[in-house]
Structure formats: C-alpha cells, structure tokens
PANUSE-471626 format. One record per residue (C-alpha): x, y, z. Coordinates in nm, 3 decimals, padded with zeros to 5 digits. Layout:
# PANUSE-471626
<node x="X" y="Y" z="Z"/>
...
# end
This chain:
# PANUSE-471626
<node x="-01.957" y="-01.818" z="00.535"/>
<node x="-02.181" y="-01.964" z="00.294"/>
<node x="-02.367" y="-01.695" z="00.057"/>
<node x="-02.680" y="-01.828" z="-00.127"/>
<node x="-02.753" y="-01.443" z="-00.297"/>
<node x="-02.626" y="-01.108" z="-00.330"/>
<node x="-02.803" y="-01.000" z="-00.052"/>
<node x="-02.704" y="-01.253" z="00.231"/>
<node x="-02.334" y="-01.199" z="00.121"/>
<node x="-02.364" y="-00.820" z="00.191"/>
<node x="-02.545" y="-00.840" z="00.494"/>
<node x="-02.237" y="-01.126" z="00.614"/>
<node x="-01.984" y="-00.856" z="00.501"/>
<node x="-02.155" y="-00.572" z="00.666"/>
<node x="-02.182" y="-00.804" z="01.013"/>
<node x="-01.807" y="-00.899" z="00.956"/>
<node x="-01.692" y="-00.551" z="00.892"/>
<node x="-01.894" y="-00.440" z="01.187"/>
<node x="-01.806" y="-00.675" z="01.447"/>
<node x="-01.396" y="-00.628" z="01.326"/>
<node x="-01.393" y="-00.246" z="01.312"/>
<node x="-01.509" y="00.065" z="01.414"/>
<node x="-01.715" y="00.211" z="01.113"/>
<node x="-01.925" y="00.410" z="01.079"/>
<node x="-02.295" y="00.313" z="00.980"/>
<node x="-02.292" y="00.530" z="00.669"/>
<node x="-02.005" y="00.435" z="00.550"/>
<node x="-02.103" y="00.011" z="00.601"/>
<node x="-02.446" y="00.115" z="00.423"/>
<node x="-02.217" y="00.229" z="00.117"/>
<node x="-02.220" y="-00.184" z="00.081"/>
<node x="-02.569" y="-00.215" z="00.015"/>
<node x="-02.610" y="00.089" z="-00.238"/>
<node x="-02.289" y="-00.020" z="-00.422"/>
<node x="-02.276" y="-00.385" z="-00.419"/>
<node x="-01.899" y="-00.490" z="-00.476"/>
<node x="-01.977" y="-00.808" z="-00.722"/>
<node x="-02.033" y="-00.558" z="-00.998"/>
<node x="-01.717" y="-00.433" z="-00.997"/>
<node x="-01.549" y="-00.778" z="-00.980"/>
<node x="-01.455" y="-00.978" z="-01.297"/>
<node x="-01.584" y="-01.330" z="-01.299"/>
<node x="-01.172" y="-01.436" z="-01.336"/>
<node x="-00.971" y="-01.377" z="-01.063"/>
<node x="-00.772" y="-01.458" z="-00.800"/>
<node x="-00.777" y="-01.524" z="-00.445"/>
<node x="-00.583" y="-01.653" z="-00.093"/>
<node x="-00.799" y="-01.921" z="00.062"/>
<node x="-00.575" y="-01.841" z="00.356"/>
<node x="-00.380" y="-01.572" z="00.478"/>
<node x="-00.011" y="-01.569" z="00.333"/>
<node x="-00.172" y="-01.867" z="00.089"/>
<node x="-00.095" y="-01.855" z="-00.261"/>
<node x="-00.312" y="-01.735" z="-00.506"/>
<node x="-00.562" y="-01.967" z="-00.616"/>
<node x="-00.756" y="-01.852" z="-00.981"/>
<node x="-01.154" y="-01.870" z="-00.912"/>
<node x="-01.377" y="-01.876" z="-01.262"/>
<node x="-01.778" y="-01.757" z="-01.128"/>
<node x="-01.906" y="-01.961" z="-01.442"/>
<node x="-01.795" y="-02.266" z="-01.298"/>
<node x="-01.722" y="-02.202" z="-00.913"/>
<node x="-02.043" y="-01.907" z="-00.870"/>
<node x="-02.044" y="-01.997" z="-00.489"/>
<node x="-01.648" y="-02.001" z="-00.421"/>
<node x="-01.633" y="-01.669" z="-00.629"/>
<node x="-01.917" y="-01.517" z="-00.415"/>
<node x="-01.759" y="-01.623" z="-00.101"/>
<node x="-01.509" y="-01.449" z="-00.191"/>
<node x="-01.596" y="-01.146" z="-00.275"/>
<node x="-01.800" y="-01.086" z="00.005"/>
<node x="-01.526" y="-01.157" z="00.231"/>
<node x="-01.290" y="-00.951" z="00.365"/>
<node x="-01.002" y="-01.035" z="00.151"/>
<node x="-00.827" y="-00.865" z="-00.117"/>
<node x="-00.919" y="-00.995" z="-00.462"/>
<node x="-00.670" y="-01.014" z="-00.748"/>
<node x="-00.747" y="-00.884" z="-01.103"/>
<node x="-00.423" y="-00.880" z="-01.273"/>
<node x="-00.046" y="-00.990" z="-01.263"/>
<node x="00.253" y="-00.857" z="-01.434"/>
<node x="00.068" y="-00.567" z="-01.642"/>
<node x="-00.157" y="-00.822" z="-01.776"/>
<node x="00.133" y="-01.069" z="-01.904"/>
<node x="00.036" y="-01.361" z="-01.718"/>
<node x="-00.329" y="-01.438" z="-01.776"/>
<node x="-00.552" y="-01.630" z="-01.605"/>
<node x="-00.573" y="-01.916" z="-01.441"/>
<node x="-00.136" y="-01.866" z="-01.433"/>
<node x="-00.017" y="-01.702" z="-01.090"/>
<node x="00.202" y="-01.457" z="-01.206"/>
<node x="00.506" y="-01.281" z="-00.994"/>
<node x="00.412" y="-00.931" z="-00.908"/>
<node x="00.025" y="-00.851" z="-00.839"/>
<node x="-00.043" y="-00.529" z="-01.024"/>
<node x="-00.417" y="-00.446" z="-00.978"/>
<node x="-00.659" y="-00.573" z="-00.704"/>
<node x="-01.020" y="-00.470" z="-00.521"/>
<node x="-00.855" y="-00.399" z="-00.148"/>
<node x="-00.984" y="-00.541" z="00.140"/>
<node x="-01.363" y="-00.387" z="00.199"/>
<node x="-01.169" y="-00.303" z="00.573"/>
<node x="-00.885" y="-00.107" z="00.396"/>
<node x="-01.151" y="00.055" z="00.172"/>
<node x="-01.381" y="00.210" z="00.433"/>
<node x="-01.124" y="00.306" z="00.684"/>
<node x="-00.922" y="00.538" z="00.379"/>
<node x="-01.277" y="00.686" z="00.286"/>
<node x="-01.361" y="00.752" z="00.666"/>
<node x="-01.015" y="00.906" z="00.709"/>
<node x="-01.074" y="01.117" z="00.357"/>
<node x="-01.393" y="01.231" z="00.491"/>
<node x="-01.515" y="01.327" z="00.146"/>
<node x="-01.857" y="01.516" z="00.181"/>
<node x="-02.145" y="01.530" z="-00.022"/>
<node x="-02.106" y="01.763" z="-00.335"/>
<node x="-01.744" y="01.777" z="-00.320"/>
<node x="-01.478" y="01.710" z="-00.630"/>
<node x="-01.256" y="01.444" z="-00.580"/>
<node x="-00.953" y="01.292" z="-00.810"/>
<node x="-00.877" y="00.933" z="-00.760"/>
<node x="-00.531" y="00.783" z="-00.829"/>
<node x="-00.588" y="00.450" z="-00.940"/>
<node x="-00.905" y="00.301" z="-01.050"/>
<node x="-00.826" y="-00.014" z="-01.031"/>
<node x="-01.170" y="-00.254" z="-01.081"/>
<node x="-01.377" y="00.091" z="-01.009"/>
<node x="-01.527" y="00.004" z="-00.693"/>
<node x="-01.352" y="00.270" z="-00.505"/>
<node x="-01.502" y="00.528" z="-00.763"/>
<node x="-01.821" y="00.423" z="-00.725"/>
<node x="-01.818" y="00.434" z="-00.338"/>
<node x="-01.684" y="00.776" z="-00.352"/>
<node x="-01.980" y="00.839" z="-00.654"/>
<node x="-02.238" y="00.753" z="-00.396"/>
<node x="-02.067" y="00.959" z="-00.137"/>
<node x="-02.059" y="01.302" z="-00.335"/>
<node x="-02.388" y="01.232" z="-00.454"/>
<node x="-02.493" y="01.437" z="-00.797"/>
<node x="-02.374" y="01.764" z="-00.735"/>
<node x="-02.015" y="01.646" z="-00.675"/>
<node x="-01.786" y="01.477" z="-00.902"/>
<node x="-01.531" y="01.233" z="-00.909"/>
<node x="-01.252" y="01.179" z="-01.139"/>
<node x="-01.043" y="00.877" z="-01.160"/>
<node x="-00.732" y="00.806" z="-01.357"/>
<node x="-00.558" y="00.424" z="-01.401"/>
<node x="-00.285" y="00.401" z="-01.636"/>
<node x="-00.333" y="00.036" z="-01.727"/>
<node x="-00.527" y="00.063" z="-02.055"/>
<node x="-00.715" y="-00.262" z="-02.035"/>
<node x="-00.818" y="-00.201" z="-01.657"/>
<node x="-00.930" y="00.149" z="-01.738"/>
<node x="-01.145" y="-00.013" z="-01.991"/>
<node x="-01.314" y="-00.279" z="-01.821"/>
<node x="-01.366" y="00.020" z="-01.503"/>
<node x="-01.498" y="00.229" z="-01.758"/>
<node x="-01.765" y="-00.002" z="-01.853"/>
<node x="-01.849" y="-00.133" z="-01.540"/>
<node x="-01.878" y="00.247" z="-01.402"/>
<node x="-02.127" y="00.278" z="-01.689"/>
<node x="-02.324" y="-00.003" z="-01.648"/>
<node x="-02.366" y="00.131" z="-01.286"/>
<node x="-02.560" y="00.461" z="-01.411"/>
<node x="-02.283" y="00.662" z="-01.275"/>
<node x="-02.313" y="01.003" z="-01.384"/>
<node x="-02.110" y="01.208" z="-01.189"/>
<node x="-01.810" y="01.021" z="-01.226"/>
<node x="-01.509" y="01.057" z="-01.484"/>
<node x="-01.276" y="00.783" z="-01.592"/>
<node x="-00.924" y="00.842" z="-01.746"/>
<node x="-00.691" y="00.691" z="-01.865"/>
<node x="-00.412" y="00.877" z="-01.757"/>
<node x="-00.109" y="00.843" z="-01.571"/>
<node x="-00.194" y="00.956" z="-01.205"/>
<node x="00.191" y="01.094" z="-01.076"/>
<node x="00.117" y="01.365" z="-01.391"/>
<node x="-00.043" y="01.724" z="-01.375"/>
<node x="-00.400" y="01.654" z="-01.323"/>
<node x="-00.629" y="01.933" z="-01.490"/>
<node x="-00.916" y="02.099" z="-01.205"/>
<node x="-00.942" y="02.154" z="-00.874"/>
<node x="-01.059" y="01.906" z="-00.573"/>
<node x="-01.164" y="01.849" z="-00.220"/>
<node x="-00.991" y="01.554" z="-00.198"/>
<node x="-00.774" y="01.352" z="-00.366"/>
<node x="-00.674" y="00.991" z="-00.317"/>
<node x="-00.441" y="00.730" z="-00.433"/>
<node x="-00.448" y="00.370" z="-00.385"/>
<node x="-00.104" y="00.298" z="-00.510"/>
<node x="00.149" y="00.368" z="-00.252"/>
<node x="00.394" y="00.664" z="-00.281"/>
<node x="00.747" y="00.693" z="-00.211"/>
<node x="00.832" y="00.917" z="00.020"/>
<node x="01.027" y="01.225" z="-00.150"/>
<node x="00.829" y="01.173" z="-00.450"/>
<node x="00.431" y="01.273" z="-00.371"/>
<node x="00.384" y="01.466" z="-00.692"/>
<node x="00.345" y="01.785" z="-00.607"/>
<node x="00.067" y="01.868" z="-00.903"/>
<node x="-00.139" y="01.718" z="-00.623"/>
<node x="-00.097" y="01.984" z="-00.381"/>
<node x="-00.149" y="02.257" z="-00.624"/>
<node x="-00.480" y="02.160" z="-00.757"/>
<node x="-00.602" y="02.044" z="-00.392"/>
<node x="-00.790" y="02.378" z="-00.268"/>
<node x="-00.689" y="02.546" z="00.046"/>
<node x="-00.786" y="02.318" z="00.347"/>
<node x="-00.862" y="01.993" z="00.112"/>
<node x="-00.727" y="01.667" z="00.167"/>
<node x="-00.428" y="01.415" z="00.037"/>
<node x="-00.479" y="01.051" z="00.145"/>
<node x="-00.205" y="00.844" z="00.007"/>
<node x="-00.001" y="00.517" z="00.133"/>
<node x="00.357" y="00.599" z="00.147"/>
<node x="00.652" y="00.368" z="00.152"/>
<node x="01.003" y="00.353" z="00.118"/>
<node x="01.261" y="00.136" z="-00.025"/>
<node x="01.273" y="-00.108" z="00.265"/>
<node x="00.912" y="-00.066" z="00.372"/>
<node x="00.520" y="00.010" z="00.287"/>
<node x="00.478" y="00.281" z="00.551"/>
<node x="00.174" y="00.435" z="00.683"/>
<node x="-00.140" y="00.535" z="00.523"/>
<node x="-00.047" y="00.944" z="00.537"/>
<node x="-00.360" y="01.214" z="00.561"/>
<node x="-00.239" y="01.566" z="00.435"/>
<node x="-00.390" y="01.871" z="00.488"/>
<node x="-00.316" y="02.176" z="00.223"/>
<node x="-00.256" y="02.531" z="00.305"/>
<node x="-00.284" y="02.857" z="00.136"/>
<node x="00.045" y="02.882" z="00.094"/>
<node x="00.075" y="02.577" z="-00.119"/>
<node x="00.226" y="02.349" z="00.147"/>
<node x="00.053" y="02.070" z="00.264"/>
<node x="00.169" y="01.887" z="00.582"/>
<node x="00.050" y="01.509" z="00.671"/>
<node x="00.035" y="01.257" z="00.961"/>
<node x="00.004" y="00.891" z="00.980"/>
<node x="-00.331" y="00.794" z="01.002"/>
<node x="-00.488" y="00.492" z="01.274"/>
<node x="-00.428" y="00.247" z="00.998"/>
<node x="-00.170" y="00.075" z="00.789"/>
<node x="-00.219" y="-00.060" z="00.450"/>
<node x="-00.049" y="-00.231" z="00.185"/>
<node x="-00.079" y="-00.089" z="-00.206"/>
<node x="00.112" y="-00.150" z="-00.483"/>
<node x="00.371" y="00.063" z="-00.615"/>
<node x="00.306" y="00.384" z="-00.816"/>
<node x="00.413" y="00.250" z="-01.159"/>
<node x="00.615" y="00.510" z="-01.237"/>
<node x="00.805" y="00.448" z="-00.897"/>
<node x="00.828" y="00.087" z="-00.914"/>
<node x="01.158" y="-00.019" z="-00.779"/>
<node x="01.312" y="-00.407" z="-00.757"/>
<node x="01.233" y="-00.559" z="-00.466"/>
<node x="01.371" y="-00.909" z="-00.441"/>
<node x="01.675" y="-01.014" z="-00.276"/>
<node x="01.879" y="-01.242" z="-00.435"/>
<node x="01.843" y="-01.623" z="-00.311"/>
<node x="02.168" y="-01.719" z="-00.467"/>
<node x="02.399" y="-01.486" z="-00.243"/>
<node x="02.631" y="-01.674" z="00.036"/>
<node x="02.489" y="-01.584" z="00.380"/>
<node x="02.870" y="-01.733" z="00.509"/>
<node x="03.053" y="-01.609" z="00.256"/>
<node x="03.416" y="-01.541" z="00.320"/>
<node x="03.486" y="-01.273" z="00.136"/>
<node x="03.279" y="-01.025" z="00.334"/>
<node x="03.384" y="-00.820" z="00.660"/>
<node x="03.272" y="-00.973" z="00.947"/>
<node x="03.144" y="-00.816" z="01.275"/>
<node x="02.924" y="-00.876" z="01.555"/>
<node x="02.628" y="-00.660" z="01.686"/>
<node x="02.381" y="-00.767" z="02.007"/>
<node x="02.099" y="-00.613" z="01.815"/>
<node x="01.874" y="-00.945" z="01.713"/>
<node x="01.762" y="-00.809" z="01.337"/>
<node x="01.427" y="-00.930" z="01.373"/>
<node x="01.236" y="-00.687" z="01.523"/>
<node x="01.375" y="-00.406" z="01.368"/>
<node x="01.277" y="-00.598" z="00.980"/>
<node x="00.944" y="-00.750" z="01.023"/>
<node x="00.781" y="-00.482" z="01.272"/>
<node x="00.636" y="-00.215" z="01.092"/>
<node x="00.685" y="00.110" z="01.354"/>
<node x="01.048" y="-00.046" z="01.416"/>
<node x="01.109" y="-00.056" z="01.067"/>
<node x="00.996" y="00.244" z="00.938"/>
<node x="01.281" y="00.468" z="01.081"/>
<node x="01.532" y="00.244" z="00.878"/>
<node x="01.381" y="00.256" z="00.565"/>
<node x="01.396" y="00.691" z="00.602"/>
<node x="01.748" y="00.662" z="00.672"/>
<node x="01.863" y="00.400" z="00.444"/>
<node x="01.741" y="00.431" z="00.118"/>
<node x="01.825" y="00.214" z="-00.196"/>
<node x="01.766" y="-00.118" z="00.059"/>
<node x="01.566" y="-00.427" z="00.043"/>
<node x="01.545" y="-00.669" z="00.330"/>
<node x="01.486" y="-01.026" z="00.322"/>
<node x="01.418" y="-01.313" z="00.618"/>
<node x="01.506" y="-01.694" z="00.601"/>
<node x="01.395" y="-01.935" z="00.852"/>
<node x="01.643" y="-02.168" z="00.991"/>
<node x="01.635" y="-02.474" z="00.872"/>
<node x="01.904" y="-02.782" z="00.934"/>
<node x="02.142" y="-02.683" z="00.690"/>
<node x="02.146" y="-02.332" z="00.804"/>
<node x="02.067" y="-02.062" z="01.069"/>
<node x="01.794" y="-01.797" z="01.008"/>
<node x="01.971" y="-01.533" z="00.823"/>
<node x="01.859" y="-01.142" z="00.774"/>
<node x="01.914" y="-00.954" z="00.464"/>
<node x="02.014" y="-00.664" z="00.359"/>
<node x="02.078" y="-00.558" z="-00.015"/>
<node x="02.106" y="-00.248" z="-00.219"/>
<node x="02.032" y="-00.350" z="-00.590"/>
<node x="02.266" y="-00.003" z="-00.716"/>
<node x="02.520" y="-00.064" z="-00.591"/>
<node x="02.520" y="-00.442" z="-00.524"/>
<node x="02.582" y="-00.407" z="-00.170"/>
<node x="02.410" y="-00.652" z="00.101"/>
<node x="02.457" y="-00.773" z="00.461"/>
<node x="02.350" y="-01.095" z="00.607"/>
<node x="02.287" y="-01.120" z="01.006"/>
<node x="02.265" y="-01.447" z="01.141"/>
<node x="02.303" y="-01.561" z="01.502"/>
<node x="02.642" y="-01.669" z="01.656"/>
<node x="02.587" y="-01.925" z="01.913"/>
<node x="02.617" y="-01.679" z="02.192"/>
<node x="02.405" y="-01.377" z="02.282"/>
<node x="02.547" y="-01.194" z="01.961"/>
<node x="02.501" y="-01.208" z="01.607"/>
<node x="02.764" y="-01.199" z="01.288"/>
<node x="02.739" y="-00.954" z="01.036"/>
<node x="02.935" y="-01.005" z="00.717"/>
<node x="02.889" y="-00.695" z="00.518"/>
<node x="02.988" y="-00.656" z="00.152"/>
<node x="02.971" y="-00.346" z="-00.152"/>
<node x="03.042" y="00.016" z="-00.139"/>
<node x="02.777" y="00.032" z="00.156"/>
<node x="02.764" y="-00.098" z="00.522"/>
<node x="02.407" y="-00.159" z="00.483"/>
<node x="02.390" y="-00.327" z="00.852"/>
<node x="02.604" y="-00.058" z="01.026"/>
<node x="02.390" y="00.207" z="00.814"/>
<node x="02.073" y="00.058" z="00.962"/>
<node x="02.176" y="-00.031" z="01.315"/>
<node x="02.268" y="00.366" z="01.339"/>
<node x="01.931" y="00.443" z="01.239"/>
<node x="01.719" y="00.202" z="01.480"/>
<node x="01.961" y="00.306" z="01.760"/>
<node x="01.881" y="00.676" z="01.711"/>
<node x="01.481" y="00.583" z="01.708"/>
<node x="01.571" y="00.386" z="02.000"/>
<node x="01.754" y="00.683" z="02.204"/>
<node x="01.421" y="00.895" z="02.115"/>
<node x="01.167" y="00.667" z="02.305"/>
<node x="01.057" y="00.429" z="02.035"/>
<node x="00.780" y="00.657" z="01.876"/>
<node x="00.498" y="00.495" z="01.669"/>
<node x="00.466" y="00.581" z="01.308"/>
<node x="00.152" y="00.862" z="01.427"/>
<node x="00.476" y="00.977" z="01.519"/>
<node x="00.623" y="01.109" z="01.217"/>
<node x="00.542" y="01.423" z="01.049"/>
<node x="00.523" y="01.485" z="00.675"/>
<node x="00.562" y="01.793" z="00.488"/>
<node x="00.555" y="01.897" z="00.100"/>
<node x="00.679" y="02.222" z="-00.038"/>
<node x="00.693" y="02.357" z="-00.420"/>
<node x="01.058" y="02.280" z="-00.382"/>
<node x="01.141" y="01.985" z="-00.125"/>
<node x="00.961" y="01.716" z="00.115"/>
<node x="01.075" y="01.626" z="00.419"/>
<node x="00.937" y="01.319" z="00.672"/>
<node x="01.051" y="01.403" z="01.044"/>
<node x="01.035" y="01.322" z="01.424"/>
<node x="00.841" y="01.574" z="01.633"/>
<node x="01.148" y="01.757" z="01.826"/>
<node x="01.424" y="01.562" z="01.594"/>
<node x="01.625" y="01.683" z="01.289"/>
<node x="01.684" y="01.349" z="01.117"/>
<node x="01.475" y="01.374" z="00.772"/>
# end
C-alpha cells in the first residue's frame, strides 16, 4: 500500500478493515472523524512482517514508511521496558502500543458504548482509543481514561488536547485501583488475570453496564471476556467472537521466560512417557486455555528441532523452579523428564484430558463470574474452576 496523504491512507485502511472483517459502517467511519496519525508519535516501532522484529521508523526522515504504517493494520510500538530503552534500541518487553485498528473496532463493537454514556478506560496508552470512544459518546457523555505510565499519560494528555476533546478526562492513575464515579462501560486494554479483575470495577459499573477486558493466565492470553453487571453486584462474563493479545496489567506482571540454559535430557529428572504429542495442547489457543485454569504458576516454551536436538516442549514454574521438557521418543510416544516440587506435565496432561472427556469446548465456552468475595471461570455443566 502506498499512501501519498492522510486521506488515501484512511480510505486504504477503511477498504482493508472492510474487506477482512465484519464491521460495522459506523464504527469504520470512526477512522475518518478520528484520524489515527494524531495519536501516533513520529518515533516508533514496527514489524515489517508478521513475527518480524521490531524495526524503529523516525516520520522526519522515513514520512512515507511511517505513514504506511500507521495506516496499516498492524500494531505500532510506542515504548519498551517502561521507557528504559529508548529509541531507535529494541528493547525486551513491549510496554505500550496503538493495537491493531482490527482489535480496536471489534472491542468497541463488542462494548457497544452508546451515545451520551460514561465510560472509564483502563489504559490510555497513545489516546487513540479515548478519542474513538470521545466521538462515540458524543458531548453529553464522558470518558475517563487512566494510564499509569507518567510520560505516556503526558504525551496522551496533550495529544487528547490538541484534538479539541472536551468530554474526555485523562489520569494518571493506576487503573487496578478504586476508580471514583459511575459508568456505562468500562474497558481495559491491558489484559487481566483471571482471579484478579478488580472488583472496584464492578461496583462503580451501574446495574446492566458493561466490563470488556482481555483475560489471561499464567500459561496463556485468554479470551477477550464481555461482562454484564447485576443489581446484586455480581457481574458474570463470556468470551467474546474474538481473541486479542494485551499486555499485562502492571500491577500483575508476572515472568514469563523460560530459561534457555535448562537440560532438555537431563539425567537427573524422572522420566516417563505419555502418547499425548504437546503441541497442540501449547500453541492452540482453545486447547490451551483449559491448562492454563488448572495449572497456575506455569510458563511454556517451544524449540524447533534442529540437528543437534529434537523439538522439545516446556514447562516451568518460576516459584518453585519446577519444569518439564517433552520431546519425542522415536516411536509413537514421547519422554517426559519432570523435575521440582511440581509434575508440571502430569499436572497439565490431567487438565487437557478432562477438557478432552467434555467434548473439546471452545473458549465461548467458558463462563466467568465475579462476586464481592471470589471469582470463579467454569465449564457450562462442569465443576472444575
């Protein structure tokens, strides 16, 4: 796609977006009254291809690469490590990003935020998102937005301002922390472990309002999750027709890497043999998911074979230093060398045999519910939480 102005690169989005996905026409005009350059930096960071590294892109210098870009369909990174590594270094851990236009109007189709309504958003991030939802609520409604990064709630802040945004309320605030009003809606674009939705956000969502959040587990970035409050200060959820990939609530952040240097082979550990193949049940995200609810405190981690070695699956809990590798054993079995406190294999192969024995059911499956006092994420008919 080659974009020569503002306006051909919307229009190309808009024809991308509408030819990929099912949107809705007001929500794809949203691109046109909020045009998502303004709420890009002129430094950032972007994959030229999918599962690419990031590349840093400088608009003074590369205008038409940096346009390309952001009116692509591609998530744009603003910031690494909490704004240690600065540009034009590719830092570790991406910490703050403008999503994927895709991932941003399917969440605000499922939040179904109507004009004049109060919504808080968790995570403002470049501002963007605000501003969409700002055009959405129109005048008489309101939209707050907290990020807890003090230098991106700054440069939101301004950008927000130079937009003539009115209705709209930065903070700088921790988001997992007791907001202060009441909303419509509410919606976070950092993910949320599951157990640990803050419950603030239930009691000032009014009766009948909506929670959008991504949840995830330890093992897994689960399903983007729509919940629905009650008078009775419940609120129950369900996967929604989409799944997304957020960063981490900071106050949730959890290691995440496996360590490289461990011995797939080594001798040490207790070896056994399951015909389960471990890929499936890792990298597929509805066979996955019922492993990361039952084994918490678990990373995974997948090595393609190469000539010194076979592909190996991991398995590691960094509390307790337990970890599992699975790696084929020349026959239709595989050997499992297991080592720690845990059996972090055995653990998991229970799990993904019990989803098995109960059909296989997607992730629209599940059912989530939040009380005052506990939260629970469940099968329709099972009792596993």
């Amino acid at each position: 796609m080659t974009v020569a102005a503002s306006d051909d690169g919307v229009r190309a989005l808009i024809e991308e977006l509408r030819s990929a996905g099912d949107f809705p026409a007001e929500r794809l005009s949203l691109l046109n009254a909020v045009p998502r350059e303004s709420f890009i930096p002129s430094r950032m960071w972007v994959q030229e291809v999918e599962d690419g590294p990031y590349e840093p892109v400088d608009r003074a210098t590369e205008n038409e690469r940096w346009m390309r870009a952001v009116y692509s369909n591609r998530v744009i990174v603003t910031q690494f490590d909490d704004g240690a590594t600065t540009w034009p270094e590719v830092g570790y851990r991406p910490t703050c990003s403008a999503s994927m236009p895709s991932a941003v109007l399917g969440m605000l189709t499922e939040l179904d935020v109507q004009p004049g309504e109060s919504v808080l958003e968790i995570g403002t991030g470049t501002g963007w998102n605000a501003a969409l939802l700002a055009e959405i609520v129109g005048t008489q409604g309101t939209v707050v937005t907290a990020e807890i990064d003090p230098a991106m709630a700054a440069d939101a802040r301004k950008r927000l301002e130079d937009a003539g945004l009115v209705n709209v309320y930065p903070r700088l605030a921790d988001g997992s922390t007791e907001p202060s009003g009441e909303f419509d809606r509410i919606i976070a674009t950092a993910s949320v472990h599951i157990g640990h939705l803050p419950y603030s956000w239930v009691a000032h969502t009014r009766p009948g309002g909506v929670i959008l959040a991504p949840m995830r587990a330890d093992l897994a970035s689960g399903p983007l999750v729509r919940f629905v409050v009650h008078e009775d200060g419940t609120a129950t959820g369900r996967a929604a027709d989409m799944q997304v990939g957020f960063m981490e609530m900071r106050s949730q952040r959890v290691p995440s890497s496996v360590n490289t240097d461990q011995q797939w082979d080594d001798p040490d550990a207790e070896l056994s043999t399951t015909d389960i193949a471990p890929w499936v049940p890792l990298l597929a995200d509805d066979h996955r998911w019922p492993i990361a609810v039952a084994v918490p405190s678990c990373r995974y981690d997948v090595w393609e074979r190469t000539d010194d070695r076979p592909g190996v699956a991991w398995l590691r809990d960094p509390l307790t230093g337990s970890w599992a590798s699975v790696v084929p054993d020349g026959s239709k079995r595989y050997a499992v060398r297991q080592s720690g406190p845990r059996r972090l294999w055995d653990e998991a192969e229970a799990a993904y045999r019990w989803w098995q024995a109960r059909g296989e059911p997607p992730l629209s499956a599940w059912r989530w519910t939040i009380t005052p006092n506990r939260q629970s994420v469940t099968l329709d008919g099972a009792d596993k939480e």
